[in-house]
C-alpha positions as CSV (number, residue, x, y, z in Angstrom):
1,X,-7.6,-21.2,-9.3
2,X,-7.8,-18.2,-7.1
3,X,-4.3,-15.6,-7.3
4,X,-2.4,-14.7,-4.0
5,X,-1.0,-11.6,-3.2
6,X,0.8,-11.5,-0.2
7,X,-1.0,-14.2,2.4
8,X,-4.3,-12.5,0.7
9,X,-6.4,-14.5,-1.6
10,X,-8.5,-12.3,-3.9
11,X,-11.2,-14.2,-5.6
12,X,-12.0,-11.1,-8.2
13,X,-8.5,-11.3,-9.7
14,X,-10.8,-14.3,-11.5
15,X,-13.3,-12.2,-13.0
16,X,-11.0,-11.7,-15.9
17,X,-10.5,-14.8,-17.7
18,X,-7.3,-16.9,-17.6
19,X,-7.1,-16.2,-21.5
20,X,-7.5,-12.9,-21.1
21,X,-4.6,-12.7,-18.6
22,X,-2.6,-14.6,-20.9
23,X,-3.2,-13.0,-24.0
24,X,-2.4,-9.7,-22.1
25,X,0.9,-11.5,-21.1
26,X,1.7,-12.8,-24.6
27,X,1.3,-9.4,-26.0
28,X,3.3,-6.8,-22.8
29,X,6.9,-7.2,-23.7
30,X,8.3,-6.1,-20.6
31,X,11.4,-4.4,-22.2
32,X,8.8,-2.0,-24.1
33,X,6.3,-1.1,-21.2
34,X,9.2,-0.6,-18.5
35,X,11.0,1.3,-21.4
36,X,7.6,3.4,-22.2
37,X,8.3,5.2,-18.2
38,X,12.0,5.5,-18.4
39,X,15.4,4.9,-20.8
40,X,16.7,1.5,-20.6
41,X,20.1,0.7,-22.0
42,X,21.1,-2.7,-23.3
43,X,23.5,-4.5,-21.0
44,X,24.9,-8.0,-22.6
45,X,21.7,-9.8,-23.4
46,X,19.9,-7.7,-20.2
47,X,18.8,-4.0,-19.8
48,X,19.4,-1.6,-17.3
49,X,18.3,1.7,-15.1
50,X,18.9,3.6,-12.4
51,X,16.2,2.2,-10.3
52,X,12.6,3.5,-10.0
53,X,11.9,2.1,-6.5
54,X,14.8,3.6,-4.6
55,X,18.2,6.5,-4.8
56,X,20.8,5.3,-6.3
57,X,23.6,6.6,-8.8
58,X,24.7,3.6,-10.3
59,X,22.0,1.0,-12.1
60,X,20.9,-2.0,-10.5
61,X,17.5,-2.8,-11.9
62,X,17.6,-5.1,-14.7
63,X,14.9,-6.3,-16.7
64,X,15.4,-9.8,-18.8
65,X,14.0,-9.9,-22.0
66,X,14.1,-14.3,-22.2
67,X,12.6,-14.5,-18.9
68,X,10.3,-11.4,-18.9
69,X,11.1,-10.4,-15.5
70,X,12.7,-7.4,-13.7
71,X,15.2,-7.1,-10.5
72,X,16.9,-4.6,-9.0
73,X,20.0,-6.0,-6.8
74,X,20.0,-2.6,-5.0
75,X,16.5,-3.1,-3.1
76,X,15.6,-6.0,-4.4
77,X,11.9,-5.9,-5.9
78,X,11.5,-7.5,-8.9
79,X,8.8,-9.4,-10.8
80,X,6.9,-9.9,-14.1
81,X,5.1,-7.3,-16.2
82,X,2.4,-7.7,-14.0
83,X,3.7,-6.7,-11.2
84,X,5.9,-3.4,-12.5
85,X,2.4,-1.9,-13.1
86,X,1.3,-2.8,-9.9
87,X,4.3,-1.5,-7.8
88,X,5.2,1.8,-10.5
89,X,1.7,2.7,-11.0
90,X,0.6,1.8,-7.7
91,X,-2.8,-0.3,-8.5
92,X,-4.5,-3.5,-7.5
93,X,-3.6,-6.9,-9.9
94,X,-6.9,-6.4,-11.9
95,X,-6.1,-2.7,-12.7
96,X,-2.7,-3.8,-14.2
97,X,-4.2,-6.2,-16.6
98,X,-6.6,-3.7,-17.7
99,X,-3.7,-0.9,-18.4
100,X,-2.0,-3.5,-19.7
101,X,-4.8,-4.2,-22.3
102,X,-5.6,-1.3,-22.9
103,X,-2.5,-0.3,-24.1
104,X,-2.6,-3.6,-26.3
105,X,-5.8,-3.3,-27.4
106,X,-6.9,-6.8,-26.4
107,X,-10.7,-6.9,-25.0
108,X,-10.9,-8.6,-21.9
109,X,-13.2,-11.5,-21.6
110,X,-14.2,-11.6,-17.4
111,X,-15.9,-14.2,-15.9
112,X,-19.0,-12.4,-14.1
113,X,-22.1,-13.9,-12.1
114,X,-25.4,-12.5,-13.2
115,X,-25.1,-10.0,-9.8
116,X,-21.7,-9.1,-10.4
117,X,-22.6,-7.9,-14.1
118,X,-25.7,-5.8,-12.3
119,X,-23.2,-4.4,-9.7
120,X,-20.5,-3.6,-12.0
121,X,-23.4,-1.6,-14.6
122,X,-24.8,0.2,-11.4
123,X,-21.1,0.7,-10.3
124,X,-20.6,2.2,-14.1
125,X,-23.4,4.4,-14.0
126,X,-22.8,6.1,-11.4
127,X,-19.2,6.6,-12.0
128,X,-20.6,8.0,-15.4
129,X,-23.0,10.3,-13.4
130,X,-20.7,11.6,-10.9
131,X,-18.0,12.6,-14.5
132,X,-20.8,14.5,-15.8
133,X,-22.3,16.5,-12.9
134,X,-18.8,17.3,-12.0
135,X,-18.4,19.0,-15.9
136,X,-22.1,20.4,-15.3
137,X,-20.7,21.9,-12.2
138,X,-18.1,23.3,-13.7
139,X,-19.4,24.7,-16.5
140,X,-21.6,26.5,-14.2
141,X,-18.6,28.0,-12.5
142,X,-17.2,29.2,-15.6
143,X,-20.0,30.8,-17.6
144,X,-23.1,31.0,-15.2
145,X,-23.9,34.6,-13.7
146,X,-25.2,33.1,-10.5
147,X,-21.7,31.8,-10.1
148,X,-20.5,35.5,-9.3
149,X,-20.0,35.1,-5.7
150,X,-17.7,31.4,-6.1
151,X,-16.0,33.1,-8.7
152,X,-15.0,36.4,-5.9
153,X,-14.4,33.9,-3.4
154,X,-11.8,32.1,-5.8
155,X,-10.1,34.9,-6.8
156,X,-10.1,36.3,-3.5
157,X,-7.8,33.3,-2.3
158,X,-5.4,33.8,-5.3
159,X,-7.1,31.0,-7.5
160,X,-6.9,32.1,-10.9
161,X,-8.7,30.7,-14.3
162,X,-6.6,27.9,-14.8
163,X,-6.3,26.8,-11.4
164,X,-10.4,26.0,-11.4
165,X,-9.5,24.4,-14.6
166,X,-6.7,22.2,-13.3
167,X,-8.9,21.2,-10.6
168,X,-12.4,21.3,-12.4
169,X,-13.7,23.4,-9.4
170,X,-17.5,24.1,-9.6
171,X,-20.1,25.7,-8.5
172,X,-23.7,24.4,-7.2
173,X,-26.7,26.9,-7.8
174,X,-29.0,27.8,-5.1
175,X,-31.9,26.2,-6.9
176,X,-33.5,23.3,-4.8
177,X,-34.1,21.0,-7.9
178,X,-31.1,22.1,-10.2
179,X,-29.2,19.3,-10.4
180,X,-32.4,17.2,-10.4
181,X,-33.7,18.7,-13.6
182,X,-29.9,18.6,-15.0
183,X,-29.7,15.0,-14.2
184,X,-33.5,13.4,-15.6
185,X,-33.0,15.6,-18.8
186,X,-29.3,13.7,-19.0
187,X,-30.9,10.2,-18.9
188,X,-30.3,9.8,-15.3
189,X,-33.0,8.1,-13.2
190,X,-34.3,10.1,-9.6
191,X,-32.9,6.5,-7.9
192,X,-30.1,7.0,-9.6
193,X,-29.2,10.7,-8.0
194,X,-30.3,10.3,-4.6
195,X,-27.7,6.8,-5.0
196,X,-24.9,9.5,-6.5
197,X,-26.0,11.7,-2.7
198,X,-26.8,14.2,-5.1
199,X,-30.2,14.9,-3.8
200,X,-31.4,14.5,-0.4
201,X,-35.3,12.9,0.1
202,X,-37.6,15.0,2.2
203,X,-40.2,11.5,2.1
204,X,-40.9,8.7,-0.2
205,X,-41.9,11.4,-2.8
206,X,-40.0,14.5,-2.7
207,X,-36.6,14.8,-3.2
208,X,-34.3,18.4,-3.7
209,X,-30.7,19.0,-4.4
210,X,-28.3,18.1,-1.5
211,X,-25.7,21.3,-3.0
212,X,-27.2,24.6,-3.0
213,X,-24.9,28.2,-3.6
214,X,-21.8,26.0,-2.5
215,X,-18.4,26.0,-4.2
216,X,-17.9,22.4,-5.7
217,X,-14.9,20.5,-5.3
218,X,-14.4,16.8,-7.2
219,X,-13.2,14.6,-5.0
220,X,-11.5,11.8,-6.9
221,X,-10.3,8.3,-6.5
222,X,-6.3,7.2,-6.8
223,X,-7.3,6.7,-10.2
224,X,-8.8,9.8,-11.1
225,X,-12.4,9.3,-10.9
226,X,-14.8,11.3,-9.3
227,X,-16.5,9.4,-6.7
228,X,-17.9,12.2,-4.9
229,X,-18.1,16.0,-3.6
230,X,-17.3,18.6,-0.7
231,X,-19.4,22.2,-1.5
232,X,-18.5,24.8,0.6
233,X,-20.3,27.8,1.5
234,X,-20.1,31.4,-0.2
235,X,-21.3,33.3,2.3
236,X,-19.6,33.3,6.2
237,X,-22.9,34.7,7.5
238,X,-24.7,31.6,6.9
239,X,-25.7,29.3,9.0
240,X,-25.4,26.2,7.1
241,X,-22.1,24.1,7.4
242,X,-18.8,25.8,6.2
243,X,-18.6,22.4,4.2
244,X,-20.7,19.3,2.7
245,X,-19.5,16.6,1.6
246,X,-21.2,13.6,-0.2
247,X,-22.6,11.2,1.9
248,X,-21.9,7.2,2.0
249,X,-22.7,5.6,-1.1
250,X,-21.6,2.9,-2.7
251,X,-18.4,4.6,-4.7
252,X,-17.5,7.3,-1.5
253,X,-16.5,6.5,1.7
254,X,-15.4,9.0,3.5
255,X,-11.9,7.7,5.8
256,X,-11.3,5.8,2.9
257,X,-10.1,8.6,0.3
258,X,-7.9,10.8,0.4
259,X,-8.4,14.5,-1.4
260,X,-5.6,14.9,-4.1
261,X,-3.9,11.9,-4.3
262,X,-5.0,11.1,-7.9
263,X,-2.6,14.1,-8.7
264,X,0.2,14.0,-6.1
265,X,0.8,10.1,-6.3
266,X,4.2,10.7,-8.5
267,X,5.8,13.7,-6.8
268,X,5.1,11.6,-3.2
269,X,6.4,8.3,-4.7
270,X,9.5,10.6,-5.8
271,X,9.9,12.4,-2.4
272,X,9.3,9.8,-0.3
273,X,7.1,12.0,1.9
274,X,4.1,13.8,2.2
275,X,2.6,16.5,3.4
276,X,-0.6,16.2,5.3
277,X,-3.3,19.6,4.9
278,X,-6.8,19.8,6.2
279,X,-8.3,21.0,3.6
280,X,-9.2,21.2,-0.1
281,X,-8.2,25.1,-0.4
282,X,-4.8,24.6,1.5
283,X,-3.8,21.9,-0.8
284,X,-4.7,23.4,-4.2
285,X,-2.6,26.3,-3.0
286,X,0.4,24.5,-2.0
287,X,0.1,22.1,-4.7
288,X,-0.1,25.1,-7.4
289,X,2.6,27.3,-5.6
290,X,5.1,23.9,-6.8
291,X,4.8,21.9,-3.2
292,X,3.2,18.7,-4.8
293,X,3.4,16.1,-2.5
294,X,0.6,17.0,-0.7
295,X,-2.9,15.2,0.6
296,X,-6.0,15.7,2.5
297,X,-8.0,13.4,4.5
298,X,-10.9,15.5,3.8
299,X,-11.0,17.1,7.0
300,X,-10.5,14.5,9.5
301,X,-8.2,13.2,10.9
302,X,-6.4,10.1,9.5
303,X,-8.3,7.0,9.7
304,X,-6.4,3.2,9.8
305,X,-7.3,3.0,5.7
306,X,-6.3,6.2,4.7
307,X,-3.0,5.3,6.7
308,X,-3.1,2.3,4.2
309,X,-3.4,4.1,1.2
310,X,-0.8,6.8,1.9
311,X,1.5,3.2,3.1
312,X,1.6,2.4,-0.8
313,X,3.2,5.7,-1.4
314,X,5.3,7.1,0.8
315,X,7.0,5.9,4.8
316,X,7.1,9.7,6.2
317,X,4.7,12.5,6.3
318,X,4.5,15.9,7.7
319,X,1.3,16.9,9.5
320,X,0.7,20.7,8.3
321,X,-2.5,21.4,9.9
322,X,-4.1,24.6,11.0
323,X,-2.6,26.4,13.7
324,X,-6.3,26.5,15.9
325,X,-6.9,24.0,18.4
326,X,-8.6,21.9,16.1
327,X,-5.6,21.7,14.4
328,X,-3.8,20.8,17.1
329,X,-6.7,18.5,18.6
330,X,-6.4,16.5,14.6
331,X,-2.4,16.0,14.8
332,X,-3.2,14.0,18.2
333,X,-6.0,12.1,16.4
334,X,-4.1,11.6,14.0
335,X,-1.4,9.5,15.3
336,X,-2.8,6.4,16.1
337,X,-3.5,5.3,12.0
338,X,-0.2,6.8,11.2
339,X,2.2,5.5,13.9
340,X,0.3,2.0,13.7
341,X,1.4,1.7,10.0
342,X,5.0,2.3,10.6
343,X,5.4,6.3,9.4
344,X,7.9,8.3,10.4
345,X,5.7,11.7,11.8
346,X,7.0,15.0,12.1
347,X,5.1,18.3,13.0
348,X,4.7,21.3,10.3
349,X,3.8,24.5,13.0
350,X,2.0,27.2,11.4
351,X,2.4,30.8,12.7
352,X,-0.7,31.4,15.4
353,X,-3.8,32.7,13.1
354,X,-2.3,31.0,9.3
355,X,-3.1,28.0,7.8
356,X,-1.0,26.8,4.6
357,X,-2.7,29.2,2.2
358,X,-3.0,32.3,4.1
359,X,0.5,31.6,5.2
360,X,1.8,31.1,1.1
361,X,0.2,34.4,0.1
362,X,1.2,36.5,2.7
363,X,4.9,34.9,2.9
364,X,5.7,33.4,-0.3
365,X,6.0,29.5,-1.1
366,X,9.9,29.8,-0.2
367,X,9.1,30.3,3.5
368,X,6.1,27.7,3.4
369,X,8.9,25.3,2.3
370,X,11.7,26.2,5.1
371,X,8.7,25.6,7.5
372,X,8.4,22.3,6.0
373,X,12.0,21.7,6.4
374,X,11.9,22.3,9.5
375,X,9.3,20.3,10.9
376,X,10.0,18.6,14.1
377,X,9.4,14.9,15.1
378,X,6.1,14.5,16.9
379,X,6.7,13.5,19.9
380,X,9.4,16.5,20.5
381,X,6.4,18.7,18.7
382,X,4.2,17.5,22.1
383,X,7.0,18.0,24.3
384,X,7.8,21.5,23.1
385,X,3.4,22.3,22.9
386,X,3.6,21.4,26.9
387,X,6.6,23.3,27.7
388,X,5.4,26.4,26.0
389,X,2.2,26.1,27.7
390,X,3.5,25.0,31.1
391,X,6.9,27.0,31.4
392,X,9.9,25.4,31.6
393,X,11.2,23.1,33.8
394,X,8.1,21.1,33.2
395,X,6.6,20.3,36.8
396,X,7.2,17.1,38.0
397,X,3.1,16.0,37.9
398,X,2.9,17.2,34.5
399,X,5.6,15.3,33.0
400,X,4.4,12.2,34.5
401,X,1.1,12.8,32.7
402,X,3.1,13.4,29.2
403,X,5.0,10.3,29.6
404,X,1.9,8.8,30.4
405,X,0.5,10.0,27.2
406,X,3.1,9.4,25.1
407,X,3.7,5.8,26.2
408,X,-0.1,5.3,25.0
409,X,1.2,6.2,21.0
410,X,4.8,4.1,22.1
411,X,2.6,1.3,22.6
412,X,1.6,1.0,18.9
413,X,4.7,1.4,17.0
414,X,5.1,-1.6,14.8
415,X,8.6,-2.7,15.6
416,X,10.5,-3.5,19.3
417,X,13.6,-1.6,17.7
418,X,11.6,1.6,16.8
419,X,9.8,1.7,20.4
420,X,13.1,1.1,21.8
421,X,15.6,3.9,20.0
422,X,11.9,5.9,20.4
423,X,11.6,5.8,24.2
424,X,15.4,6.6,24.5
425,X,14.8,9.5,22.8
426,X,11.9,10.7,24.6
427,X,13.2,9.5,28.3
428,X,16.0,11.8,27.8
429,X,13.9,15.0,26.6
430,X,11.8,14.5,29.7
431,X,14.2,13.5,32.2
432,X,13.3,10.3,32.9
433,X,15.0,6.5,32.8
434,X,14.2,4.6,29.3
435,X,12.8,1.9,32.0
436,X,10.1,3.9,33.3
437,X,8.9,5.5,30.0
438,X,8.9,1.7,29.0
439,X,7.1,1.1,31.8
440,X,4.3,3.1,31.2
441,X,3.5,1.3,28.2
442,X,0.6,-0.8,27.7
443,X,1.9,-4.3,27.2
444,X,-1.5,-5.7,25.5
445,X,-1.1,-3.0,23.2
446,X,2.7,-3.8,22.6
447,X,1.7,-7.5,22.2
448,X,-0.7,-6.7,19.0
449,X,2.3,-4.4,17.6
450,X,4.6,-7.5,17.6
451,X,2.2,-9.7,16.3
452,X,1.4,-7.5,13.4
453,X,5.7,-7.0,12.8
454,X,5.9,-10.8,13.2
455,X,3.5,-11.3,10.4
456,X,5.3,-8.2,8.3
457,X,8.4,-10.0,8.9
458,X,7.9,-13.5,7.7
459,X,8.5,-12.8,4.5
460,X,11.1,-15.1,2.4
461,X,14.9,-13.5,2.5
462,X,17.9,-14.6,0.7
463,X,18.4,-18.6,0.7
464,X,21.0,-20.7,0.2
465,X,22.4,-22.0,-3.2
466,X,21.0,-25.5,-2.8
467,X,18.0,-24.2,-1.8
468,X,17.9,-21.7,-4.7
469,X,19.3,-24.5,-7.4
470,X,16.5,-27.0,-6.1
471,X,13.6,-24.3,-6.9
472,X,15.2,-23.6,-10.3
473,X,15.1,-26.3,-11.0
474,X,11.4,-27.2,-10.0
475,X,10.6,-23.7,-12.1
476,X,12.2,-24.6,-15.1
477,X,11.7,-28.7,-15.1
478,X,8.5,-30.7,-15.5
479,X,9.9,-34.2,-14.4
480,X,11.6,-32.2,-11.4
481,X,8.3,-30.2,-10.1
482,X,6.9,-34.1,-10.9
483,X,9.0,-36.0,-8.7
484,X,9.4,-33.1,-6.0
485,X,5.5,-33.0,-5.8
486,X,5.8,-36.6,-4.7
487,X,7.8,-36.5,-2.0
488,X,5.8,-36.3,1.2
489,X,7.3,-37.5,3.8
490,X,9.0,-36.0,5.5
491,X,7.3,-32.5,3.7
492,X,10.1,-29.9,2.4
493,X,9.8,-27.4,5.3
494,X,10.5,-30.7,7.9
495,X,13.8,-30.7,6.1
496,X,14.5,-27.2,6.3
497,X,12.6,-24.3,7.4
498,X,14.0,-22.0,4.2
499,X,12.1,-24.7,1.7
500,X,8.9,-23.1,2.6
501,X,10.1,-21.3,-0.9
502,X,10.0,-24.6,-2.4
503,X,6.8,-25.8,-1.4
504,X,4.7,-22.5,-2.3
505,X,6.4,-22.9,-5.8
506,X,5.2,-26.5,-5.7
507,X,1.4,-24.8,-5.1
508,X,1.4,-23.2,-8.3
509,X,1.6,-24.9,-12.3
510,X,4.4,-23.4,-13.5
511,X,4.2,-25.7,-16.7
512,X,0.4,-24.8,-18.0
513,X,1.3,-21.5,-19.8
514,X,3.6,-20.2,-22.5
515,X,4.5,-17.3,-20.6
516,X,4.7,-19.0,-16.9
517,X,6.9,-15.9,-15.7
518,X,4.2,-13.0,-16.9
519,X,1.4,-15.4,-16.3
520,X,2.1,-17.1,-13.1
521,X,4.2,-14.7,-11.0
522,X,1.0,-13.1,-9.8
523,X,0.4,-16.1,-8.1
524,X,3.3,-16.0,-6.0
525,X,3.3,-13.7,-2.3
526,X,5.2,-10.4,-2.7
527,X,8.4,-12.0,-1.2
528,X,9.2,-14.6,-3.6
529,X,8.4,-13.0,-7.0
530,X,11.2,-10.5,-6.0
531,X,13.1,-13.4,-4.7
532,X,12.2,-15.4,-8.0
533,X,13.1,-12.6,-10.2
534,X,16.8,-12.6,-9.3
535,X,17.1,-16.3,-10.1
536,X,19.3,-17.0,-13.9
537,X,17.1,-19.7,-14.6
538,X,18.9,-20.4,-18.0
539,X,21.8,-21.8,-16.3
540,X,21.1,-25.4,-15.8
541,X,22.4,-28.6,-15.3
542,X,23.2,-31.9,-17.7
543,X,20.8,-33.9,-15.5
544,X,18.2,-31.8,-13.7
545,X,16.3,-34.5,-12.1
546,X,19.4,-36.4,-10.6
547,X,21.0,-33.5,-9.8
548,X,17.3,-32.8,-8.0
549,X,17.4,-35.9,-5.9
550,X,20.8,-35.5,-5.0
551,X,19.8,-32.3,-2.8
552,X,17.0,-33.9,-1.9
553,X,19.3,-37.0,-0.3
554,X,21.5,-34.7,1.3
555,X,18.6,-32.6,2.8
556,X,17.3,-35.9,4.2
557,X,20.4,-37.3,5.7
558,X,21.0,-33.8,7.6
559,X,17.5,-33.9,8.9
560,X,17.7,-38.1,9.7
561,X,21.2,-36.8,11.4
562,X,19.8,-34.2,13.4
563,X,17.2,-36.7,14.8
564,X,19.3,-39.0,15.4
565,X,20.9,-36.2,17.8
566,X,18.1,-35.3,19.0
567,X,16.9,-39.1,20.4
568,X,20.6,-39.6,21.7
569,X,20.3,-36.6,23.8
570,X,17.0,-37.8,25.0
571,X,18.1,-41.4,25.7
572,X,21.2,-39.8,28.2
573,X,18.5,-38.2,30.4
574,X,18.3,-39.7,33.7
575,X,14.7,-41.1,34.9
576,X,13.8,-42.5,31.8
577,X,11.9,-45.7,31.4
578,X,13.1,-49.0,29.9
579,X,10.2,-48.7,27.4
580,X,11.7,-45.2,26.6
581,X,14.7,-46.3,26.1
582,X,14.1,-49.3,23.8
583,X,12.3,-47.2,21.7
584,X,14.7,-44.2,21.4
585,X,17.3,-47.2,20.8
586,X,15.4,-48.8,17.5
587,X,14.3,-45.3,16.2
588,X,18.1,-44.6,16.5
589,X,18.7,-47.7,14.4
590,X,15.6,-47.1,12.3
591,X,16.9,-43.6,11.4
592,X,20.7,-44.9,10.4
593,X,19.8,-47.5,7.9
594,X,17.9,-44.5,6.5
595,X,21.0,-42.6,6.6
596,X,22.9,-45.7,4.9
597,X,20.4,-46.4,2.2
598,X,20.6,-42.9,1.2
599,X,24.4,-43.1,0.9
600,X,24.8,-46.1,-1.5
601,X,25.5,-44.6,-4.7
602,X,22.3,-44.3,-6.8
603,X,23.0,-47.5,-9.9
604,X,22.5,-45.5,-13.5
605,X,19.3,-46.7,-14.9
């Protein structure tokens, strides 16, 4: 069996056993673990909060304690226990089992090729390396007298004690084979730390330390682990690079991670927004000045999977970059990842000469935070840029080449109704008609923006009560699921489009566990746990399987109806052959002793 998230079929969700995932279940009372995060007060035989997932003052999120599921009627997520971790702590299906065990103490049984066991002991080694170079580091920057000038440099930019203990700052000596020697003496092999991009080979023989005299900064995971490292230089008359980072290895990648996340996942999951800085100094700063919803794309700018990370937590950011031109020059590169996954972008500009640090020290966090507030949308932050530059009236030529540009980011927004209300906006602040910005955009880029909101957008909604009775049904009653699983012709989604909900619930075994809900949810796409969730699946019915078949008859004799409609229509079109028309006549017939037969009262057995 392989679990679906989404339209995504992950084949590792196996690699725990199915025992495992059940004896996890079994032992996760979902009225305890959602009650560990937040109060929940009884309500009749149900609980209640003020959701987690969205603003509200009055409660709407429930959580069943028969059914072990949770809904909230205000946005409408809602799940198993399963799938609270995921959504409230933000992590992959695997990772919730795991918290979820551990919190149980159950040891998980996976199922593991022989490779997967080597990759997952090479993948825990050098996580395990990469912990305890980043305390060796650190240590060094604490109590090491060669660690003088990082220590200046720190406490030059306001860092005090307890900052580079928050952040487990470090500091790299200028040795060429420190961390070498560090790292053998620890039980770490040479292979081992040129894997970690800890040391750099000079040929098949030698190899030296990759950080020398550099001020260390852990660059960590969602989760917290350090997967890597920038090091930046202590002196500003070197000629080395202002920063290093690790290179590509097997646990680091670069466009992938994003610099402070791991810390500022709650306070942007809370705000709803966050604030994008270059660098590792400028967040620290703004983070420890109280400004926490803050990130770094490790100075770049944004790639499409950073875009996708940042998408789990928040729909709007701020773009707070330096105020140089290659701050300005990242906010444009910027756009493409962030506009293509649907964020609302606005425009943070920094007096000429600051960046966010400089600019809290020298003015306090109170004015960093007004600047914030007043950030302006992007494409009125380009607008603005070109008028400053080019006076005001903006020449005719130039606005032509604005609009031009500007169509080229229209282009990729992921919804007609956002490019629409978008270009209105932006005809107007140029002077132009909404049908020549429009215009200007590139239709084969428009034309992969609606696929991709097609796809977003097919999701299940609200169905009707027959619909909804008929899949409770099929949940809650073998001999329904049974006798529904039979019925092939014609398939549910031929009777009605909306019983594609009833045929993905016929995909999955909801009978083979003791806890189907915790268990089997997982298995469903996004859509239709929350859907599923809302369900009362105690209230039933004195016969569930003719009750069942009933819907099912009346489904049928809509859909025979409609094509018997359908060949009537076709039989009054002019032209049409005397073959054509015999055999639209007997498939008319055909199709109302199928209506009749379905009509007779069904004989009690």
């Amino acid at each position: 069996m392989k679990w679906m998230i989404g339209s995504f079929i992950l084949d590792y969700f196996m690699k725990i056993s199915q025992e495992s995932i059940e004896r996890v279940a079994a032992a996760s009372d979902i009225v305890h673990v959602i009650g560990s995060y937040f109060p929940l007060k009884r309500a009749g035989v149900n609980f209640r909060a003020l959701c987690p997932f969205h603003d509200e003052k009055s409660p709407s999120f429930y959580v069943n304690p028969t059914r072990q599921t949770f809904h909230c009627f205000g946005c409408g997520v809602g799940g198993g226990v399963f799938r609270f971790v995921m959504d409230y702590e933000h992590v992959d299906f695997p990772m919730a089992v795991r918290r979820l065990a551990e919190r149980s103490g159950i040891a998980l049984v996976e199922e593991s090729s022989p490779q997967d066991i080597t990759q997952r002991n090479e993948r825990g080694r050098l996580l395990d390396l990469h912990r305890q170079v980043a305390l060796w580091y650190h240590h060094q920057l604490l109590r090491s007298p060669a660690a003088a000038p990082a220590r200046t440099y720190l406490k030059s930019r306001g860092f005090s004690k307890e900052m580079a203990v928050s952040w487990q700052l470090g500091y790299a000596p200028a040795s060429w084979d420190g961390v070498k020697k560090w790292g053998i003496a620890a039980g770490f092999r040479n292979a081992e730390l040129v894997a970690a991009g800890l040391l750099l080979e000079r040929n098949s023989q030698e190899t030296y330390d990759r950080f020398r005299h550099r001020l260390m900064f852990p660059i960590r995971n969602d989760y917290g682990d350090v997967i890597g490292f920038s090091g930046r230089i202590l002196s500003e008359e070197s000629q080395e690079a202002k920063y290093v980072n690790s290179p590509e290895t097997t646990l680091f990648r670069k466009g992938k991670i994003l610099f402070g996340v791991d810390k500022s996942k709650r306070a942007l999951i809370q705000s709803g927004e966050a604030i994008v800085m270059e660098g590792q100094i400028d967040l620290i700063s703004a983070f420890e000045h109280g400004c926490h919803n803050v990130v770094a794309p490790q100075g770049t700018a944004f790639t499409t999977d950073q875009a996708r990370l940042l998408r789990r937590f928040v729909e709007k950011v701020i773009l707070c970059f330096d105020s140089d031109t290659a701050g300005r020059n990242a906010v444009e590169r910027s756009l493409p990842a962030l506009l293509a996954n649907g964020f609302e972008v606005r425009v943070a500009e920094l007096p000429s000469g600051e960046d966010p640090d400089s600019m809290i020290q020298k003015e306090g966090i109170v004015t960093f935070q007004k600047l914030l507030a007043g950030a302006e949308d992007v494409f009125d932050f380009m607008i603005h840029r070109v008028q400053r530059e080019a006076g005001f009236p903006i020449s005719p030529h130039r606005s032509a080449a604005l609009a031009k540009q500007i169509a080229g980011y229209l282009a990729i927004l992921p919804s007609a109704s956002l490019r629409e209300t978008t270009s209105a906006h932006v005809a107007m602040r140029l002077g132009i008609s909404s049908s020549a910005l429009l215009a200007a955009v590139p239709s084969s880029l428009v034309a992969t923006a609606e696929s991709v909101e097609s796809t977003e957008n097919s999701s299940h909604s609200k169905i009707s009560a027959g619909t909804e009775l008929l899949c409770r049904l099929a949940l809650v009653h073998p001999e329904v699921r049974a006798w529904l699983c039979e019925q092939k012709s014609p398939m549910p989604h031929e009777l009605h489009a909306e019983l594609e909900v009833l045929e993905e619930l016929l995909t999955v075994d909801f009978s083979s566990s003791s806890q189907p809900m915790a268990v089997l949810l997982p298995s469903l796409s996004l859509s239709l746990q929350h859907l599923v969730s809302s369900w009362d699946l105690e209230k039933t019915v004195s016969d569930p399987l003719s009750t069942a078949q009933d819907i099912w008859s009346g489904l049928q004799i809509a859909y025979w109806k409609r094509q018997q409609t359908e060949a009537t229509v076709q039989l009054r079109k002019p032209g049409i052959s005397s073959e054509q028309i015999l055999l639209l006549q007997k498939e008319i017939l055909d199709l109302q002793c199928f209506i009749r037969e379905r009509t007779v009262p069904r004989k009690p057995i």
